[in-house]
PyMOL commands that place a pseudoatom at each C-alpha (Angstrom):
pseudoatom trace, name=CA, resn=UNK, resi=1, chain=A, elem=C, hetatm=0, pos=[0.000, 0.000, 0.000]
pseudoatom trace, name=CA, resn=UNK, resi=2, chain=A, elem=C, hetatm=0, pos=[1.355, 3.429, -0.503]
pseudoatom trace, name=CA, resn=UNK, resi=3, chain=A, elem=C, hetatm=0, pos=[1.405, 5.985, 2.021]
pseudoatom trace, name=CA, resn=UNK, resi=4, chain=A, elem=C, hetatm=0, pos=[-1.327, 8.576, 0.628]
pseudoatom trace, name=CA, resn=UNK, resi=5, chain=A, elem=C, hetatm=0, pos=[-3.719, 5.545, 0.690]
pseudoatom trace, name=CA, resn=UNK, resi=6, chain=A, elem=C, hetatm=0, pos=[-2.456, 4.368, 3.798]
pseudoatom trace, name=CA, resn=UNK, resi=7, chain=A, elem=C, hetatm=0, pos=[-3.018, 7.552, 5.411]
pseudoatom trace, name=CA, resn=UNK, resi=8, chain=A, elem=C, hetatm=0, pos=[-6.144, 7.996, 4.039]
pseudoatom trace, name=CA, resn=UNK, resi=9, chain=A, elem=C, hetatm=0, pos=[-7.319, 4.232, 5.624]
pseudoatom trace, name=CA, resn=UNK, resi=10, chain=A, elem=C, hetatm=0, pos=[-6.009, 5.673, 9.309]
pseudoatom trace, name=CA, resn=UNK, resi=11, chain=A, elem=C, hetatm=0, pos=[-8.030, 8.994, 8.636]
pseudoatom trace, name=CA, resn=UNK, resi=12, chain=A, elem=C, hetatm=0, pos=[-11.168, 6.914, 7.661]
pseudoatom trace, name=CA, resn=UNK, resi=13, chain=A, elem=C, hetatm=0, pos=[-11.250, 4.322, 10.310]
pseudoatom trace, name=CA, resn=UNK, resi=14, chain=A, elem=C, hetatm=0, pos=[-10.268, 6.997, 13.023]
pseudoatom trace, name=CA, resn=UNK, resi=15, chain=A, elem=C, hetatm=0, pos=[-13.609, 9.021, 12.114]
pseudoatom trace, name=CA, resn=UNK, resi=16, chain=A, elem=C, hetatm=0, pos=[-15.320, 6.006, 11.743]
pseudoatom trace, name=CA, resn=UNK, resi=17, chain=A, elem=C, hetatm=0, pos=[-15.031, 4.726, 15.395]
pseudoatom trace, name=CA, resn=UNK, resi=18, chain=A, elem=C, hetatm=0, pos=[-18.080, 5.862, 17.451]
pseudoatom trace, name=CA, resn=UNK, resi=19, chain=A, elem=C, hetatm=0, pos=[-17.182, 6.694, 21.128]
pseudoatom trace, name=CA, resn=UNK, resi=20, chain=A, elem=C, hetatm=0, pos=[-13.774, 6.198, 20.821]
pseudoatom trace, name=CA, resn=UNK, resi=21, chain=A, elem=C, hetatm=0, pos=[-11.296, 8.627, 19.610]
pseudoatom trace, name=CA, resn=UNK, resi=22, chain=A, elem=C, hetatm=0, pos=[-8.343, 8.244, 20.913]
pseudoatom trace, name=CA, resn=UNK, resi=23, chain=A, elem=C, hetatm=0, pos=[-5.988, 4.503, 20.089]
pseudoatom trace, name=CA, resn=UNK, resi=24, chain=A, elem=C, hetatm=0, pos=[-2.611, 2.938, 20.709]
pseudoatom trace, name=CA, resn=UNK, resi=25, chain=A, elem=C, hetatm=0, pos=[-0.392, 2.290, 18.728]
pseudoatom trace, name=CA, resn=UNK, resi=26, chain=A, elem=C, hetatm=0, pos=[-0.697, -1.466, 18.290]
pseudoatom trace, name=CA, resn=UNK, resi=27, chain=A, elem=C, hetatm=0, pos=[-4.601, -0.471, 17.072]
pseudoatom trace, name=CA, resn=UNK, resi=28, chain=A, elem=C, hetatm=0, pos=[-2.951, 0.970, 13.900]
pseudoatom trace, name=CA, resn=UNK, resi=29, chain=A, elem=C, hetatm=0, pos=[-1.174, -2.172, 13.243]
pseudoatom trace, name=CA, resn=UNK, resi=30, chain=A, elem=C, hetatm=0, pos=[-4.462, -4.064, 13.014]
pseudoatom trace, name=CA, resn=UNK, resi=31, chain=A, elem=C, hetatm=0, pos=[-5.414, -1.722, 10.665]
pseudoatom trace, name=CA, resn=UNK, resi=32, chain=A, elem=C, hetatm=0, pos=[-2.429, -2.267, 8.695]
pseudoatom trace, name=CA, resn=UNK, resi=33, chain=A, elem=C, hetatm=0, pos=[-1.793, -5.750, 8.458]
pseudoatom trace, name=CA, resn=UNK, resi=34, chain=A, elem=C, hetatm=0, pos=[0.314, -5.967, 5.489]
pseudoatom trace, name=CA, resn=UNK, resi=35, chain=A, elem=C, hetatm=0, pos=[2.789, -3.201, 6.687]
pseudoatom trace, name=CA, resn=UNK, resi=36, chain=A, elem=C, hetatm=0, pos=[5.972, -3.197, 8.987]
pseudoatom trace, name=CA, resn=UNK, resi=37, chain=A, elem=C, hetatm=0, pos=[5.396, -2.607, 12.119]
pseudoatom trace, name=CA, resn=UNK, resi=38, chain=A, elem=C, hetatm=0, pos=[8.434, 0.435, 12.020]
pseudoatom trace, name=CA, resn=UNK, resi=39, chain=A, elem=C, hetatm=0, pos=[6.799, 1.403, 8.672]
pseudoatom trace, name=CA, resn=UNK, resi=40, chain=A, elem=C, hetatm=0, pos=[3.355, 1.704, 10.052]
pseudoatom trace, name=CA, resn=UNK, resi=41, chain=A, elem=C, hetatm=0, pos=[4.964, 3.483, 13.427]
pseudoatom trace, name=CA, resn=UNK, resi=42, chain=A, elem=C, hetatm=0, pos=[7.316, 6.078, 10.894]
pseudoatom trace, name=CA, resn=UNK, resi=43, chain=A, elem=C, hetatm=0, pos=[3.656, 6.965, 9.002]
pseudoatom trace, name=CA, resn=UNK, resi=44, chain=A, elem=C, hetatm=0, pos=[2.215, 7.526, 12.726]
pseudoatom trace, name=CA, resn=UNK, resi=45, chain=A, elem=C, hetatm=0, pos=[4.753, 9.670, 13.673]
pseudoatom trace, name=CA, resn=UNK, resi=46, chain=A, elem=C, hetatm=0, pos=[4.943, 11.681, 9.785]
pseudoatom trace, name=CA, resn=UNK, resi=47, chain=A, elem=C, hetatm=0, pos=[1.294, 12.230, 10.104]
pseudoatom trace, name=CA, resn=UNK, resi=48, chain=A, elem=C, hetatm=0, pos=[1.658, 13.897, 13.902]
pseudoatom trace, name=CA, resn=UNK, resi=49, chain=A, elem=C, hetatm=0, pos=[4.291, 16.210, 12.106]
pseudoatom trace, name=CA, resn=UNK, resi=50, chain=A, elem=C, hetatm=0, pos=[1.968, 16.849, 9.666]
pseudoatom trace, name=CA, resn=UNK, resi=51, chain=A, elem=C, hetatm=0, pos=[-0.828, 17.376, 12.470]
pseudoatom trace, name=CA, resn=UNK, resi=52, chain=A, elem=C, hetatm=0, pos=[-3.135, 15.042, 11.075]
pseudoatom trace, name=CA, resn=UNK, resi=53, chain=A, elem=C, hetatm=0, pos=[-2.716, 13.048, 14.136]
pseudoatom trace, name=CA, resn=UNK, resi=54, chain=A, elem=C, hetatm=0, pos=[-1.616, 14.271, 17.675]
pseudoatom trace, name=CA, resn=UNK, resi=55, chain=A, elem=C, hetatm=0, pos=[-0.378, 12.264, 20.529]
pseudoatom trace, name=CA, resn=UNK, resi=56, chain=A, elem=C, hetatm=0, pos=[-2.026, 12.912, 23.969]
pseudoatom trace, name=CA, resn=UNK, resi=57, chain=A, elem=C, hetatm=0, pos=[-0.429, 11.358, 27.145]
pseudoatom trace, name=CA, resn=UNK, resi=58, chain=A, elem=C, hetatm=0, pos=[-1.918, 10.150, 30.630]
pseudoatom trace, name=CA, resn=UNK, resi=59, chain=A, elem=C, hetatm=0, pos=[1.463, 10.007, 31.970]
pseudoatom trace, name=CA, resn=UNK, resi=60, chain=A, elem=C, hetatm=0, pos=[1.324, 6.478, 31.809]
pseudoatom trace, name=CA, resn=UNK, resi=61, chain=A, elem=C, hetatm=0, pos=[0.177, 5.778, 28.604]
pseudoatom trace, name=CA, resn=UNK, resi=62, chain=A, elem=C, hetatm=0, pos=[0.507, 7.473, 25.475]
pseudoatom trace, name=CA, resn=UNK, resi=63, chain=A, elem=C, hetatm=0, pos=[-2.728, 7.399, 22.434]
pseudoatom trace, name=CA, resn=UNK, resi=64, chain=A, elem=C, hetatm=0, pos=[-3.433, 8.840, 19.145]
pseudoatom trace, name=CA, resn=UNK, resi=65, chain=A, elem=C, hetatm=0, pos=[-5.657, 10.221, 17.756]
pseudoatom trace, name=CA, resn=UNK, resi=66, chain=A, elem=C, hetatm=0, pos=[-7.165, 12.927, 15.017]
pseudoatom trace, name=CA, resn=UNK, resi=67, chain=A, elem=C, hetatm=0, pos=[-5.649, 16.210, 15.603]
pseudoatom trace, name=CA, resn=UNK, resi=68, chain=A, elem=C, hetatm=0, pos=[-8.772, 18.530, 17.698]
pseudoatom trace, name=CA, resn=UNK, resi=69, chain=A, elem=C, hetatm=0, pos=[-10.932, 14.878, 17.990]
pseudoatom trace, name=CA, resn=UNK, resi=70, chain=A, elem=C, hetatm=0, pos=[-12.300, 14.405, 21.263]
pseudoatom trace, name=CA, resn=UNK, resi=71, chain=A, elem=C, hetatm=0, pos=[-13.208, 15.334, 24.604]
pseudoatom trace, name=CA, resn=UNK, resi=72, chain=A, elem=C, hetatm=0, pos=[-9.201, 16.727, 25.665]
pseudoatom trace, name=CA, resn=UNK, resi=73, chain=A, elem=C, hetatm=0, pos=[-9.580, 18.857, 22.206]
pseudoatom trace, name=CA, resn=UNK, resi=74, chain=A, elem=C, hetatm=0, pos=[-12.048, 21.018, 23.956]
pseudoatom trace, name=CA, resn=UNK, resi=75, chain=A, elem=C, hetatm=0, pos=[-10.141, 21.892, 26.766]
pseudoatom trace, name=CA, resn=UNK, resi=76, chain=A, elem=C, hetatm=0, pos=[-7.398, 22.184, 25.129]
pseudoatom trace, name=CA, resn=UNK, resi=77, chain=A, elem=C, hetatm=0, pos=[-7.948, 24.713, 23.123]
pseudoatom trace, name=CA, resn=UNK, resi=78, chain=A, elem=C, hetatm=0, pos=[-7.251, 28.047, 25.117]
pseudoatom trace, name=CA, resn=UNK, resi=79, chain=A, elem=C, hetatm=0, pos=[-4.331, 26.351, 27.228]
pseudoatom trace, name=CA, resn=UNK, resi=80, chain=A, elem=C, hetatm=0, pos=[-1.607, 28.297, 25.997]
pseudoatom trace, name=CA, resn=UNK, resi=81, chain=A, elem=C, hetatm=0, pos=[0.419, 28.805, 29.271]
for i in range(1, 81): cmd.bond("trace and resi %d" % i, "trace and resi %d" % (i + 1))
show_as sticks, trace
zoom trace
């Protein structure tokens, strides 16, 4: 798969999820099956520095998601500090 389309597969199945919005990484594995493991982490990581994706941390754990998805987005927003 090439990595437009395989971009475009995270992008879809992220919005598709109901409830859910934020994964780990292992999640995007799954969704692709027939990449790498590095390969499929090194488009993860491209697509944060494109924010398409961002990473948000619990301190223990760290998930992805769509960049402003989500209930942290909200509060986010006007913490600038």
């Amino acid at each position: 798969m090439d990595e437009e389309a395989a971009k475009t597969l995270i992008v879809e199945t992220l919005k598709k999820k109901k409830g859910k919005t934020k994964f780990y990484l292992k999640d995007f594995y799954k969704w692709l099956p027939d990449e790498k493991n590095r390969a499929v982490k090194n488009l993860v990581n491209k697509m944060v520095r494109e924010e398409i994706l961002e990473y948000w941390s619990s301190g223990s754990t760290t998930l992805i998601g769509l960049k402003g998805v989500g209930k942290q987005a909200a509060a986010e927003e006007g913490d600038d500090d």
